[in-house]
LOZARO-996675 format. One line per 3 residues: number of its first residue (from 1); their letters; for each residue x negated, y negated, z negated of N, C-alpha, C, O. Coordinates in Angstrom, 3 decimals, padded with zeros to 6 digits. Last residue first. Layout:
# LOZARO-996675
NUM> a> X,Y,Z,X,Y,Z,X,Y,Z,X,Y,Z ~ ...
END
This chain:
# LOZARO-996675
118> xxx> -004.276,-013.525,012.161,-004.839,-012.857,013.002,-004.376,-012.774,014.005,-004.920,-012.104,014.883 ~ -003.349,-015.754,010.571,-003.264,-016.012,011.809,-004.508,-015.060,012.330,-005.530,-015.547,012.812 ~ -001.806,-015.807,008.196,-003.354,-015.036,008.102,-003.859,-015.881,009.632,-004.835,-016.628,009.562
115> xxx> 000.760,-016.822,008.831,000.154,-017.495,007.648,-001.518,-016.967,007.776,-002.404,-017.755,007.447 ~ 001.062,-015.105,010.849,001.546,-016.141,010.823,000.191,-016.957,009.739,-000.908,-017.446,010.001 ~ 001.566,-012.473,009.238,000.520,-012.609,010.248,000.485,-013.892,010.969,-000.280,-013.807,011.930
112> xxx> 004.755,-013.164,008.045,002.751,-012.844,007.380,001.908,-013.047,008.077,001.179,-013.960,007.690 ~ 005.922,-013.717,010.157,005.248,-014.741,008.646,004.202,-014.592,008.116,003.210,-015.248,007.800 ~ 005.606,-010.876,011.003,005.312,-011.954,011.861,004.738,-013.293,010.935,003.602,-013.768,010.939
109> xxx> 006.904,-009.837,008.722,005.746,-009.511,009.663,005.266,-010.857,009.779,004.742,-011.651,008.998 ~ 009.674,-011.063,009.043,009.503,-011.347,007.966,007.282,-011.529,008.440,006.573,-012.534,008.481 ~ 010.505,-010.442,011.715,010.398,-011.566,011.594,009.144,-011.871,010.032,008.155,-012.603,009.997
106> xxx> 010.584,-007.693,011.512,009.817,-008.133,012.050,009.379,-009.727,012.351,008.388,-010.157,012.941 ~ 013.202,-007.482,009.352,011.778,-007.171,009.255,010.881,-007.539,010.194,009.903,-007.888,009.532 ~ 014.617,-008.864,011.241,014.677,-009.693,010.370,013.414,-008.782,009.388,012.695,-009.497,008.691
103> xxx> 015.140,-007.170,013.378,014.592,-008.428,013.672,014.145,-008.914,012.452,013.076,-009.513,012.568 ~ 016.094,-004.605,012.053,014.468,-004.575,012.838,014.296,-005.906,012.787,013.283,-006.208,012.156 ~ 018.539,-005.904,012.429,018.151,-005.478,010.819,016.431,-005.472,011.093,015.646,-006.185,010.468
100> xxx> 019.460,-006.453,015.147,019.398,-007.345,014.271,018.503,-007.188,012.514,018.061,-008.055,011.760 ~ 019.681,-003.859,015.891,018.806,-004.444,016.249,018.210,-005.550,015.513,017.019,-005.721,015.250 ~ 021.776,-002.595,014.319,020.568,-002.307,013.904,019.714,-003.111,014.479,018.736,-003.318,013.760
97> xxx> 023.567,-004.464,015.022,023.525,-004.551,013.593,022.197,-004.117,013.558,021.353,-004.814,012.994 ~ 024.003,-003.715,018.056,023.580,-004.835,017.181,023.417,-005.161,016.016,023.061,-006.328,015.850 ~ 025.123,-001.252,017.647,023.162,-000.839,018.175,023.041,-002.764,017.627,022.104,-003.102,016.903
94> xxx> 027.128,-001.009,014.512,026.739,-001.346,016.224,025.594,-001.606,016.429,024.906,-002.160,015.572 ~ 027.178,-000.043,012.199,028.082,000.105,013.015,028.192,-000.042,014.822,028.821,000.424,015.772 ~ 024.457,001.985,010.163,024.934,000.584,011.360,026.111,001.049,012.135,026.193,002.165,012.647
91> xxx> 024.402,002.524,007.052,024.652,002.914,008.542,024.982,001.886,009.163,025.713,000.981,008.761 ~ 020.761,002.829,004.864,022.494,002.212,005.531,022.702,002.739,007.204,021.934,003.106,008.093 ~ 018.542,002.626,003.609,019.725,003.663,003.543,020.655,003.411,003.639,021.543,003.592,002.806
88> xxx> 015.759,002.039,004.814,017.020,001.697,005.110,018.083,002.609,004.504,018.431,003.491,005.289 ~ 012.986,002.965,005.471,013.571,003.167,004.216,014.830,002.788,003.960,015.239,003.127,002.849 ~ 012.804,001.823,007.967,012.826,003.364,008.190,013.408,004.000,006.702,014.034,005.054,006.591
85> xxx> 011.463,-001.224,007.218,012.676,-000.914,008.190,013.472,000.767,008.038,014.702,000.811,008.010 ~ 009.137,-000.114,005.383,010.622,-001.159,005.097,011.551,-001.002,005.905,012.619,-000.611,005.435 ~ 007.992,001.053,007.504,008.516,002.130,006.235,009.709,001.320,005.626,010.842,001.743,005.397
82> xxx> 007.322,-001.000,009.051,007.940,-000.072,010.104,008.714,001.168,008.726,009.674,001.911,008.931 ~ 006.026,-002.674,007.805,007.217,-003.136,008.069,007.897,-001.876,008.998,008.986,-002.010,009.557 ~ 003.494,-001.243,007.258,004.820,-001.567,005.582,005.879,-002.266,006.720,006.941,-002.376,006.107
79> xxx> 002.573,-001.043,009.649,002.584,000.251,008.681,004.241,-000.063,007.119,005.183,000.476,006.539 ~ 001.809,-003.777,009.854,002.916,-003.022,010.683,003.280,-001.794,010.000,004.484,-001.613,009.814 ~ 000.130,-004.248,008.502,000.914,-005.115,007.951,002.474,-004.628,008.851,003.651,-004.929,008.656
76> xxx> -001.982,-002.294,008.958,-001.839,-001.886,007.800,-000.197,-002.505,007.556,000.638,-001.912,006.874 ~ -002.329,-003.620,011.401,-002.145,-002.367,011.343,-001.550,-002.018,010.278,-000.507,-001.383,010.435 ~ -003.516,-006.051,010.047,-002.665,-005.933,011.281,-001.742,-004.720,010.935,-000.669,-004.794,010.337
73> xxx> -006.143,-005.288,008.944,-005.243,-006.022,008.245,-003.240,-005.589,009.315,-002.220,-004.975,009.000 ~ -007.725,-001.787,010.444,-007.267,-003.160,010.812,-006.069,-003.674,009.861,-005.079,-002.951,009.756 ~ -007.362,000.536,009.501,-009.118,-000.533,009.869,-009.065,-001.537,010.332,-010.013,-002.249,010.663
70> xxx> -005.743,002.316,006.994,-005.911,001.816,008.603,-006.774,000.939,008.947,-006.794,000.279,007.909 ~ -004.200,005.420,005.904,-005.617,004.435,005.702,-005.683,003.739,006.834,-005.693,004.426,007.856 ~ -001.303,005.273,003.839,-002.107,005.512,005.009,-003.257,004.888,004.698,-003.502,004.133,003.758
67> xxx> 000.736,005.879,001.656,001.190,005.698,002.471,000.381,006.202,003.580,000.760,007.141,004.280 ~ -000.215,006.530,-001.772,-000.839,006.716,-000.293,000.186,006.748,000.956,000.469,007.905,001.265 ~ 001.891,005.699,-004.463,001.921,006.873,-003.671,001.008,006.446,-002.170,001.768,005.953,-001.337
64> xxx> 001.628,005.660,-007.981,001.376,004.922,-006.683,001.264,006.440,-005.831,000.881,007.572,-006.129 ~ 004.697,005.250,-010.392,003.433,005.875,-009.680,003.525,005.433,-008.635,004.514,004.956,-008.080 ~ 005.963,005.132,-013.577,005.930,004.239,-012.096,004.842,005.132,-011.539,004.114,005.730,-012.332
61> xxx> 008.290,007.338,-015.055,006.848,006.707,-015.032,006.543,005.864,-013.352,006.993,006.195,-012.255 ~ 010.792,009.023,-015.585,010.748,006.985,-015.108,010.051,006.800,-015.011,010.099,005.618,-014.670 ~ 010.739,011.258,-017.038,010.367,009.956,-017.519,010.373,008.755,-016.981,010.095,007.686,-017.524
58> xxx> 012.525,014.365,-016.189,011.826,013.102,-015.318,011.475,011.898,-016.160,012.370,011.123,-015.824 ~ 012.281,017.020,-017.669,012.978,016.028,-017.186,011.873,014.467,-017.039,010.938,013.907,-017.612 ~ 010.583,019.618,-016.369,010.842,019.387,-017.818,011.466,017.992,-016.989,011.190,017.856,-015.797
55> xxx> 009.326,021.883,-014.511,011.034,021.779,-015.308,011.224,020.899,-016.158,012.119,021.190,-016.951 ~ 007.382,020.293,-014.572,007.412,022.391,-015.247,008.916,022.446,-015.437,009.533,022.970,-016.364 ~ 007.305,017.091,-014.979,006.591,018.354,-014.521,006.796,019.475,-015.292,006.455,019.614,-016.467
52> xxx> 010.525,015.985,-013.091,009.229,015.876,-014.412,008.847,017.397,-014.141,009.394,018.353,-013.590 ~ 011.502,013.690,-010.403,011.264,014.735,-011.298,009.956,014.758,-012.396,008.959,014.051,-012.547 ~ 010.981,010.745,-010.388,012.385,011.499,-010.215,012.019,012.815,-010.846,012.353,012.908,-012.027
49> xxx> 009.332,008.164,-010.698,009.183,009.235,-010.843,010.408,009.631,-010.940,011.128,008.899,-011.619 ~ 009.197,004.935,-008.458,009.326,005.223,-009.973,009.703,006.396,-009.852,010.540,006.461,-008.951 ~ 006.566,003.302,-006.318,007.456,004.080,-006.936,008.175,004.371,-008.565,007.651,004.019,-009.622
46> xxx> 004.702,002.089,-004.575,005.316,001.940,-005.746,006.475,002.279,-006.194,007.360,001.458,-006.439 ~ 002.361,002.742,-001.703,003.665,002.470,-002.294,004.126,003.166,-003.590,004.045,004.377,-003.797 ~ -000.261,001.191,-000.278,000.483,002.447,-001.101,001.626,001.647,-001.789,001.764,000.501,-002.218
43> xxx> -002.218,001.263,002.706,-001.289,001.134,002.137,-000.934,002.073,001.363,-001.002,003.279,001.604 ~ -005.612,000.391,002.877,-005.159,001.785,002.724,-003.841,000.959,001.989,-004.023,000.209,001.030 ~ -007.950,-000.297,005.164,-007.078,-000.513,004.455,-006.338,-000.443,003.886,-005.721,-001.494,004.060
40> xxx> -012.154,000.171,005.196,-010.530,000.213,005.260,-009.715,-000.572,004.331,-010.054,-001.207,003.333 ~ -014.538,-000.268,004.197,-014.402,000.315,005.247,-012.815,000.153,005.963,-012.574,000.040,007.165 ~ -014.221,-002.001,001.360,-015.556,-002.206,002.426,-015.108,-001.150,004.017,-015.615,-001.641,005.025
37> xxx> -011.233,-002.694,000.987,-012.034,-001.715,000.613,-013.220,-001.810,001.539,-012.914,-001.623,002.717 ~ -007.843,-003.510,-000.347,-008.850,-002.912,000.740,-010.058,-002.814,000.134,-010.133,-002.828,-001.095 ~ -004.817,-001.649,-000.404,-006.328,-002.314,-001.282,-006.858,-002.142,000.122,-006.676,-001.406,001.091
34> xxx> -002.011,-003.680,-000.524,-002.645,-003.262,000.144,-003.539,-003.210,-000.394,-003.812,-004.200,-001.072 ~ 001.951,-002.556,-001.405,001.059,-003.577,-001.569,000.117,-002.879,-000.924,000.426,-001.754,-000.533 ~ 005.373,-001.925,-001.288,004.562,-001.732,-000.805,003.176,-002.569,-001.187,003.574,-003.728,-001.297
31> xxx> 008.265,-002.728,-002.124,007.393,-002.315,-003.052,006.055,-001.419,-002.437,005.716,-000.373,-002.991 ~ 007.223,-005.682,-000.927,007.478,-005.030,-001.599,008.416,-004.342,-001.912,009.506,-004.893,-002.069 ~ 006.103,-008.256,000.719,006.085,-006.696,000.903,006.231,-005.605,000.172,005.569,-004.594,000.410
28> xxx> 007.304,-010.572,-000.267,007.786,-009.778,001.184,007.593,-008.254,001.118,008.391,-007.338,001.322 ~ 005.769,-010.495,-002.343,006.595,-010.328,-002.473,007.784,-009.705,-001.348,008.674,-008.861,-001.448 ~ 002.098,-009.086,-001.785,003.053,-010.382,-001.621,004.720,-009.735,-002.002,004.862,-008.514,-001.934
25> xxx> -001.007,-008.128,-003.035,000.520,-007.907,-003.223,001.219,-009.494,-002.447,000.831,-010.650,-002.611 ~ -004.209,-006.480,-002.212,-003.172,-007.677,-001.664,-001.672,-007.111,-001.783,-001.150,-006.196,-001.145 ~ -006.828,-006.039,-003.811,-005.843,-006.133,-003.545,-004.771,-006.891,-003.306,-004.398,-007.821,-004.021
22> xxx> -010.532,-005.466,-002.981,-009.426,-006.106,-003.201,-008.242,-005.572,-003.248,-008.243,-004.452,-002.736 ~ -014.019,-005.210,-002.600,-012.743,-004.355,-002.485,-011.700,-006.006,-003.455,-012.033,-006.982,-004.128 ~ -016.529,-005.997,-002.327,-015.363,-005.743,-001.536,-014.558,-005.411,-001.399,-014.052,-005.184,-000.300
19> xxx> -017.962,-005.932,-004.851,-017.526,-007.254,-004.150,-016.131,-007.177,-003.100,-015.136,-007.899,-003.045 ~ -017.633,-003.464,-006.894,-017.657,-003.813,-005.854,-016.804,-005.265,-005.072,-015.619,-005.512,-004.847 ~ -019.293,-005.088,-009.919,-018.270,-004.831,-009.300,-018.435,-004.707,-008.103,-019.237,-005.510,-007.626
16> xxx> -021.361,-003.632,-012.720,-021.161,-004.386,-011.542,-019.945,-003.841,-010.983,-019.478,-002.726,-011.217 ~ -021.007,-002.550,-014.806,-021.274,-003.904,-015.353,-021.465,-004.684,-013.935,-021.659,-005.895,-013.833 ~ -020.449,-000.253,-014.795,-019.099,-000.733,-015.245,-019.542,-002.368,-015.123,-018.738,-003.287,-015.281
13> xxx> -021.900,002.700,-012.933,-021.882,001.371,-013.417,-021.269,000.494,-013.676,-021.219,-000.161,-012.635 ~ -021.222,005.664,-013.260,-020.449,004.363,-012.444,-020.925,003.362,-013.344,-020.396,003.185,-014.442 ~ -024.224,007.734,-012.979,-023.462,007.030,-013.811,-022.835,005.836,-013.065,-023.521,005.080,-012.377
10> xxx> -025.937,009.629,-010.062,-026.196,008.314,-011.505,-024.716,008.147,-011.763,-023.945,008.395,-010.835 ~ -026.531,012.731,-011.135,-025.434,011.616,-009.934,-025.947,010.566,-011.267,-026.176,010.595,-012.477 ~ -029.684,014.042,-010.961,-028.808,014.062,-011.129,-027.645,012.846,-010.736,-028.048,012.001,-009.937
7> xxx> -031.857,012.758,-013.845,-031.529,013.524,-012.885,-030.357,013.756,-012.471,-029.552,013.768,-013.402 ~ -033.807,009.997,-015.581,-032.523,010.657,-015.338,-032.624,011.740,-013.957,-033.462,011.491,-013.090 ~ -037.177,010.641,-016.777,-036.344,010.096,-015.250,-034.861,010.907,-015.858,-034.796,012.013,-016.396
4> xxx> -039.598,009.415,-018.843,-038.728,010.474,-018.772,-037.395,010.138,-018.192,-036.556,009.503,-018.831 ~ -043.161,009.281,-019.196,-041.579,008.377,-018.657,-040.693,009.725,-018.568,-041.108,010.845,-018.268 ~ -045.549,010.582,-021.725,-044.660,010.041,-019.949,-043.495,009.861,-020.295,-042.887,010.143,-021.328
1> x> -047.262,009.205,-023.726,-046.075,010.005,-023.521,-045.483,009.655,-022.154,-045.062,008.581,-021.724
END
C-alpha cells in the first residue's frame, strides 16, 4: 500500500517553540511592553476598551494595540518614551515645566539603555 503525503499548509506545530521570539515588560515602561521576534521589534500598548461593538456598551476588556514595528531594541525604547511623554494629559505652565517633564522621561530611557548598554 503506498505512503500517503499530507498536502497543502502544514499544521502549527504546538510541540516546538520559536526560539526567538520573546517578550519584554518592565515597569518603567508601562503600559507599553515589547515582542520581539527573529526579524523585529514591534511595540504594543495595553489598553482597556471604551466602546462596545454595534452600539452595544463597552465591557472594560483589556486589549493590545500595535504601536510600531522597529529593527532596532533602541528604536523601539525611544518609540515608548516619545508616546509616554505625548500621552501627557496635562498643561504646562512654563516651557520649564515641559522641559523638565521630557527630562524625566528621557532620563527614565536612558536607565534602560543604561542597564542593556546598547
Amino acid at each position: 500500500m503506498p505512503k500517503t503525503t499530507k498536502r497543502g499548509r502544514p499544521s502549527k506545530d504546538t510541540q516546538t517553540q520559536n526560539l526567538s521570539y520573546c517578550i519584554i515588560k518592565d515597569p518603567l515602561m508601562e503600559p507599553f511592553h515589547i515582542s520581539k521576534d527573529a526579524t523585529n521589534f514591534t511595540v504594543i500598548e495595553k489598553s482597556i476598551s471604551t466602546r462596545g461593538f454595534a452600539g452595544r456598551k463597552a465591557t472594560g476588556k483589556e486589549v493590545e494595540k500595535t504601536v510600531g514595528y522597529y529593527s532596532s531594541f533602541r528604536n523601539a525604547l525611544n518609540r515608548i518614551a516619545k508616546e509616554k511623554f505625548y500621552n501627557n494629559s496635562g498643561e504646562y505652565s512654563s516651557i520649564q515645566d515641559y522641559i523638565s517633564s521630557w527630562e524625566e522621561v528621557r532620563n527614565g530611557l536612558e536607565t534602560l539603555l543604561n542597564k542593556v548598554e546598547l
